[in-house]
N, C-alpha and C positions, 0 to 999 in steps of 0.2 A: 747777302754774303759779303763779307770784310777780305780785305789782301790777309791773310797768314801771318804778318809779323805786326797786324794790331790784336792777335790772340793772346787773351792771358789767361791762364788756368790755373786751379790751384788741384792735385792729386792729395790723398790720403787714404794710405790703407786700400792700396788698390784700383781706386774710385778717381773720377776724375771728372770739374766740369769747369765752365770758362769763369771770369771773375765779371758777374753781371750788375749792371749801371743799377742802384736804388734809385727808386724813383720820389728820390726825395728835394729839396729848395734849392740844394746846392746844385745839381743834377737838373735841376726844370730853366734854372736860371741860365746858366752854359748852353743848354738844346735852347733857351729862349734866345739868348743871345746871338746864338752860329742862325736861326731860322729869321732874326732880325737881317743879320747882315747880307746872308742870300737876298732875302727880299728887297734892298736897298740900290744891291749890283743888277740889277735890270737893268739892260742899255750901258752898262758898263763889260769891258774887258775880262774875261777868263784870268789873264794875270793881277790885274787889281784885286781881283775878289781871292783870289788865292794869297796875293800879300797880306791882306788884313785876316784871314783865318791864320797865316803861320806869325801873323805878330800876338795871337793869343792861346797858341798852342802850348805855350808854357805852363800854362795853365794847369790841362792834363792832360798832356800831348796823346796818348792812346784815345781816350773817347773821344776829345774834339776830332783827331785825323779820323776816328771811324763815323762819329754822327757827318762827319761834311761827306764822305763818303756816298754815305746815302743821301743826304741832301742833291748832294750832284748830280745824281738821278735823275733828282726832282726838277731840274734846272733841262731846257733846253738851249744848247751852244752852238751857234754857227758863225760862218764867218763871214765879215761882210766888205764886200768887195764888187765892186761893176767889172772889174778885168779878172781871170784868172791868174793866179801871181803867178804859176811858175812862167805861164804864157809871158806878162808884164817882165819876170825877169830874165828871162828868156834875150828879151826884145832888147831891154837894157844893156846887157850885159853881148849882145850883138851890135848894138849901136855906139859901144868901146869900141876905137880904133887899138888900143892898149891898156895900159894903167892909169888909171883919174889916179892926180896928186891934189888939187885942190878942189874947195868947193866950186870955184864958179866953174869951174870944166865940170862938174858932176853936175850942176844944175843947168847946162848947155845940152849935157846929154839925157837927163830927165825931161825937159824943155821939148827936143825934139820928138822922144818917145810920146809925149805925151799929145803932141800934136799930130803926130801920124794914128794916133788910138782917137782921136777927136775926144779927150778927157782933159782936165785941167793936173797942172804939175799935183797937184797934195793929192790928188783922186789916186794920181799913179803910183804916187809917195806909200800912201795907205794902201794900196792892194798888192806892193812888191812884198808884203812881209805880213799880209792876212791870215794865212793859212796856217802860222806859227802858233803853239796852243796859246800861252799869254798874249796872242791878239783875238784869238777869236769872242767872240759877243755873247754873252746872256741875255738869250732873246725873253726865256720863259723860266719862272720858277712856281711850281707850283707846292703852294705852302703846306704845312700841317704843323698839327699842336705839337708842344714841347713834352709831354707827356706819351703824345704817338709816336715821336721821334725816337723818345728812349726803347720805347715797347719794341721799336723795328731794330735799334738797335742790340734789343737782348738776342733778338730773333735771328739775326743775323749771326754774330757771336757763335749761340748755338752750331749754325750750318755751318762756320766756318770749322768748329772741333770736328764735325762730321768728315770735313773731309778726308780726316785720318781713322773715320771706320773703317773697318775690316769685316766688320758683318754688324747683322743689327736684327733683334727681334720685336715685329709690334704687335701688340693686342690691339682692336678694334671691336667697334659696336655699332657701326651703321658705315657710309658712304664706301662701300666694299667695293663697287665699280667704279670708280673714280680714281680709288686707290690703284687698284689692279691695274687700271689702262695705262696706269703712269708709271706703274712699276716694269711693266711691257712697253710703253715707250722709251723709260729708260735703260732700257736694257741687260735690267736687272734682275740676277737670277733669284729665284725664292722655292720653298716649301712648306707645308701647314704642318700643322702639327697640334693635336690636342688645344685649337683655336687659337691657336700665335701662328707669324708670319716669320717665316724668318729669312731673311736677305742676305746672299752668301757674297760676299768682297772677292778680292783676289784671292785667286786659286794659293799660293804662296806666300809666307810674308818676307821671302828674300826678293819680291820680286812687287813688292808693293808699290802700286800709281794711285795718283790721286782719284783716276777715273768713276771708281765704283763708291768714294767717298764722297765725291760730286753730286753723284746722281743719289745716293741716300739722302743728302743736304737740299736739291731739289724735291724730295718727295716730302719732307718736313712739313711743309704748310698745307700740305693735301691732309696728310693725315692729321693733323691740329684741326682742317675743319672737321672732322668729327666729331659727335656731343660728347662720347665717353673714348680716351686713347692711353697708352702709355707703351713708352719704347726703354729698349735696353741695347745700347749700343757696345761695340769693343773699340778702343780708340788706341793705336798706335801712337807711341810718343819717344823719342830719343833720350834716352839718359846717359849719365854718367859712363855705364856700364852696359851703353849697347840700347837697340830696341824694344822697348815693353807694352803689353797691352794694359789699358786701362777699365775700368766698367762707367760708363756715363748712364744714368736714368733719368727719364723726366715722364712726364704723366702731364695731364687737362686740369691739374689742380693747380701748378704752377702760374701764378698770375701776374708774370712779368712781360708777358709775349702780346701782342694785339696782333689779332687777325682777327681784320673786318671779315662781318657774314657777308654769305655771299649772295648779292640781291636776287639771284635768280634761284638759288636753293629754294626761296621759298615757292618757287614756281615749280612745282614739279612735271616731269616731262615723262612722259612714260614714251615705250618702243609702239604702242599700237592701243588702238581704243579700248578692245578688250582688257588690257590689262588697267586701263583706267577705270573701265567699268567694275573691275574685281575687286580696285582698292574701296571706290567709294559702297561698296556692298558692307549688309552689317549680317554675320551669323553669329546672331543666336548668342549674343557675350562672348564670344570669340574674338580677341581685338588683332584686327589685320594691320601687319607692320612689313613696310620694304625694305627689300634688301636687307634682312635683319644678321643672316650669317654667313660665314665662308666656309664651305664643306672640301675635306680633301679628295679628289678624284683622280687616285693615281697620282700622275706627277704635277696635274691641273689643280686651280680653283674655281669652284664651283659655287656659283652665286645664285640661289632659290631666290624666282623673283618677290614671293612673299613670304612671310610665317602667319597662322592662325593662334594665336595667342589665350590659354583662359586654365588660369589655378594653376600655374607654373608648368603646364604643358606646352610643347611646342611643334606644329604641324608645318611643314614647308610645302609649298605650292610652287611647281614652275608650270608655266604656261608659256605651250610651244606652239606660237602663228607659223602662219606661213613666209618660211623663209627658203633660201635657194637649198637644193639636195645635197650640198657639200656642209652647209651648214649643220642641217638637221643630222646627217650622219655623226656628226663629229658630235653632238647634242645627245644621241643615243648613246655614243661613246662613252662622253662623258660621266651620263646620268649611271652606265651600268658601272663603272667604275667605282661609282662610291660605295661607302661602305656597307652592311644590309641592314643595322641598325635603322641607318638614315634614310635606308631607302623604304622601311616600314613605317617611317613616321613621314613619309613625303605622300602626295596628292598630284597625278600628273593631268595639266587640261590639253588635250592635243587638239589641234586641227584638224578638223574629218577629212579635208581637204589634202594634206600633206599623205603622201603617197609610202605609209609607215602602217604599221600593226600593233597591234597592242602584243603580242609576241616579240616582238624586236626589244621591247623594256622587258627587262630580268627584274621584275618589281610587280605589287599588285597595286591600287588604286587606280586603274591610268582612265579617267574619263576621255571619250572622244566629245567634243563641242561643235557647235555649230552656231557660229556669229553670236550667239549670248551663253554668257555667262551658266551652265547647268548648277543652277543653283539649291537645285530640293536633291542633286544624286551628289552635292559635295556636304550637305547637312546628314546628308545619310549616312557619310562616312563618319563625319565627324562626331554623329551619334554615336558611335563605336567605337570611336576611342575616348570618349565620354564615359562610358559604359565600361572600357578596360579601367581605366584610370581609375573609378570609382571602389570597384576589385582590389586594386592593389591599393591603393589607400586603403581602405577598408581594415586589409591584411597589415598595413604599414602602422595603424594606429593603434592595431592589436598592442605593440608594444610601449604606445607613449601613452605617457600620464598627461592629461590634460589639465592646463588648469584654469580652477574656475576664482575669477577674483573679481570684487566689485558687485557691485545691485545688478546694475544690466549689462550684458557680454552679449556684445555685435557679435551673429555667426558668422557673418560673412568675411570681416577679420580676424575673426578669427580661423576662417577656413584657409584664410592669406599667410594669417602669421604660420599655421601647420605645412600649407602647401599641400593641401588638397582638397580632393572637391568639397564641396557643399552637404551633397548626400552620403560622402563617405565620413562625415562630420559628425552630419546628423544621424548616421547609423552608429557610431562609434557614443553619444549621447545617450542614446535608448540604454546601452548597457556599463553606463560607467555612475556607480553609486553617488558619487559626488556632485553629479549633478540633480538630485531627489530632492534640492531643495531649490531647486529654479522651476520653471513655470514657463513653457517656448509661446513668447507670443510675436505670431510672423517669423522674420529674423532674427530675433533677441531671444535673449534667456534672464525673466525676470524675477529677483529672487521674492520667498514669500513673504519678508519684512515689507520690501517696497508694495507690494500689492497691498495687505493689508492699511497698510501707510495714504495709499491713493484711496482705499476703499472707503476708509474713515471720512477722509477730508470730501468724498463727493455727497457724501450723507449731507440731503436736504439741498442737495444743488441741482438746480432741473435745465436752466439754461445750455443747450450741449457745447456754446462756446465756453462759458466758464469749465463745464468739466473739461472738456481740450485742453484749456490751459494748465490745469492741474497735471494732467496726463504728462503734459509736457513737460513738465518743469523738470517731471521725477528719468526723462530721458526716454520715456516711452514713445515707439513710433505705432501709429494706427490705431483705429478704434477698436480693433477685437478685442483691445481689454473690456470693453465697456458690455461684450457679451459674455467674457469670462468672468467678469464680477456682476452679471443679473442683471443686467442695464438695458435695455433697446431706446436706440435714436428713434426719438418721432418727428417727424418732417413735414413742416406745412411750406410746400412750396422749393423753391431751391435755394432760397437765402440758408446759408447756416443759422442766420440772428436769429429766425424764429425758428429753428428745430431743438427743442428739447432731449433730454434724456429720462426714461421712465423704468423705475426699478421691479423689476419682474416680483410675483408674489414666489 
């Protein structure tokens, strides 16, 4: 974050965002330059190094005062001194019998100070006036590229406009506990809503503080680590004619910002073994994903620690260890609170252990567990709504035209591109005339040019690797062509080189 008066924004049409550094030669060479001259003032003075930034602030006096800004950060400054100065002048300024008029009566009185301190006169000299910001020392600078420099500078910029939110809505797609702690550390009010967040500012805007713009402005880079984000902020701003709000938006597409990954993200930590045990489980093509959404529960959010993922279905999982009886209450709480949608499309694993019933959840699914994972009675669920899903697709496709383009049509993307299942695909196939001229072999739908086309070319080819290749070319997966067009593999042994292909009478 920047001081307020290196803010520059430009508004239009209601809208409004800061005026952000390009990262272009002009721009690399100024951040190269201010990241030189830090590096140089080591072991030199806080005020020297500040005189040589304001001799080339002229330059563009806004971004040089904001990139030193954050350079100065980077710098560690203390001061350095063997006496305590106010102590040193303290002493001095005791060891006047009156007013020093010349030098050598002031070096008679330094002289002695410095001899009752057992320090030498320039020791005492130096530390009457250490503690002054232009004397203190740059002990440490630690550097970064001229290109990351601008990036934090954009970053910064940003959080500075934030702090004249007034409220802010974000969307999100992963790190939702992260988010959440921070937005509860900062003391930030929020509610959900149709999968936005929204972050409520000052109760009044006659009585607007920077407080609640701060803390949106801290939450900034929490939610930036997310893979997918986008915010919409309100920004207060003073005009001609009084107070107005503005609309600020930014999104993860914007690629002016650097924020380094966070090395330990890739480490994931779960709350307890079980739930580590549950990520690394595979059901069934069902792709398990954390922490995937934020549910409203009442005036709470509600973080499922998993979803089961598979043809655009999505099943939530929370799984409740053992935790203290004030927790788990507030957990029952919580869970009945949400909505009943969400609560038919949830999977609950409880603790046999925890002193709770499956009555207390106002929901069905609720498996009790015991130290592993029950893993064939949450496949049994999820067979069922495998089984629904496939119903309603089924019903869903009644009304789409499907279509069929190309020699060979992937079912399986095509089951992706529809958004439904597999078998609601291929029941919807059986009865749709335009597909009477494909041919399903495994996954695919190949139509009858191309097969005839393969058919031709393996006449008089016996090698099964050469017909493979054939096969291939035309985009076909697996040998069951070779039993739909009259062929059996013959196989001497397990090398492919010698297995044959032989044409049925």
């Amino acid at each position: 974050m920047l001081t307020s008066d290196l803010l520059v924004t430009k508004s239009y049409k209601g809208k409004i965002e800061p005026v952000y550094a390009k990262i272009n030669s002009g721009n690399l060479e100024i951040s190269r330059s201010l990241i030189d001259i830090f590096q140089k003032h080591i072991g030199k003075t806080y005020g020297e190094l500040s005189e040589e930034i304001e001799g080339i602030e002229e330059i563009d006096f806004r971004l040089i005062r904001g990139l030193s800004q954050i350079l100065k950060r980077k710098c560690i400054i203390e001061m350095d001194a063997d006496i305590e100065p106010s102590t040193a002048r303290k002493m001095v300024f005791e060891e006047c019998t009156g007013a020093v008029f010349d030098a050598l009566e002031r070096n008679d009185v330094i002289n002695r100070v410095a001899e009752s301190l057992s320090v030498k006169p320039n020791e005492l000299e130096k530390a009457l006036w250490a503690d002054m910001e232009e004397n203190l020392i740059v002990k440490e600078f630690q550097t970064m590229t001229p290109e990351d420099l601008l990036r934090q500078y954009n970053l910064s910029l940003t959080q500075t406009l934030l702090f004249k939110a007034t409220g802010m809505e974000i969307q999100i797609e992963d790190n939702f506990q992260e988010v959440f702690w921070k937005i509860k550390r900062f003391g930030l009010m929020y509610s959900i809503e149709d999968g936005r967040i929204y972050l409520d500012g000052a109760v009044s805007l006659f009585k607007l503080t920077e407080r609640y713009g701060t803390s949106m402005a801290k939450l900034l880079p929490i939610i930036m680590k997310c893979k997918k984000w986008s915010l919409k902020a309100s920004i207060s701003k003073k005009t001609m004619t009084g107070k107005r709000i503005y609309d600020f938006t930014l999104d993860d597409t914007k690629q002016i910002f650097n924020i380094e990954p966070d090395s330990n993200s890739a480490l994931e930590s779960f709350d307890s073994a079980i739930e580590k045990e549950f990520s690394l489980l595979n059901f069934n093509d069902w792709h398990v994903k954390r922490e995937s959404a934020v549910l409203k529960a009442g005036q709470y959010a509600f973080i499922p620690d998993f979803s089961l993922e598979k043809n655009g279905k999505k099943i939530f999982v929370e799984i409740i260890g053992f935790w203290t009886p004030e927790y788990l209450k507030k957990k029952i709480q919580k869970i009945n609170l949400l909505e009943k949608r969400e609560k038919e499309e949830m999977i609950l694993l409880v603790n046999k252990k925890l002193a709770c019933s499956g009555s207390e959840f106002n929901m069905d699914n609720i498996i009790f567990y015991d130290r592993k994972i029950p893993y064939l009675e949450i496949l049994r669920i999820l067979r069922k709504y495998e089984e629904k899903q496939v119903t309603e697709d089924i019903e869903r496709l009644k009304n789409v035209e499907i279509a069929f383009e190309g020699n060979i049509i992937d079912l399986d993307e095509t089951a992706r591109k529809y958004e439904v299942a597999l078998d609601a695909l291929l029941n919807a196939i059986k009865h749709d005339n335009n597909a009477n001229d494909y041919l399903r072999i495994g996954n695919q739908l190949v139509d009858d040019q191309t097969l005839k086309t393969v058919e031709e070319e393996l006449n008089g080819v016996i090698k099964y690797n050469e017909a493979l290749i054939i096969v291939e070319k035309y985009g076909i997966k697996g040998q069951q062509v070779f039993d739909i067009l009259g062929y059996k593999v013959k196989w001497s042994g397990l090398d492919p080189d010698n297995a044959e292909i032989v044409k049925l009478p």
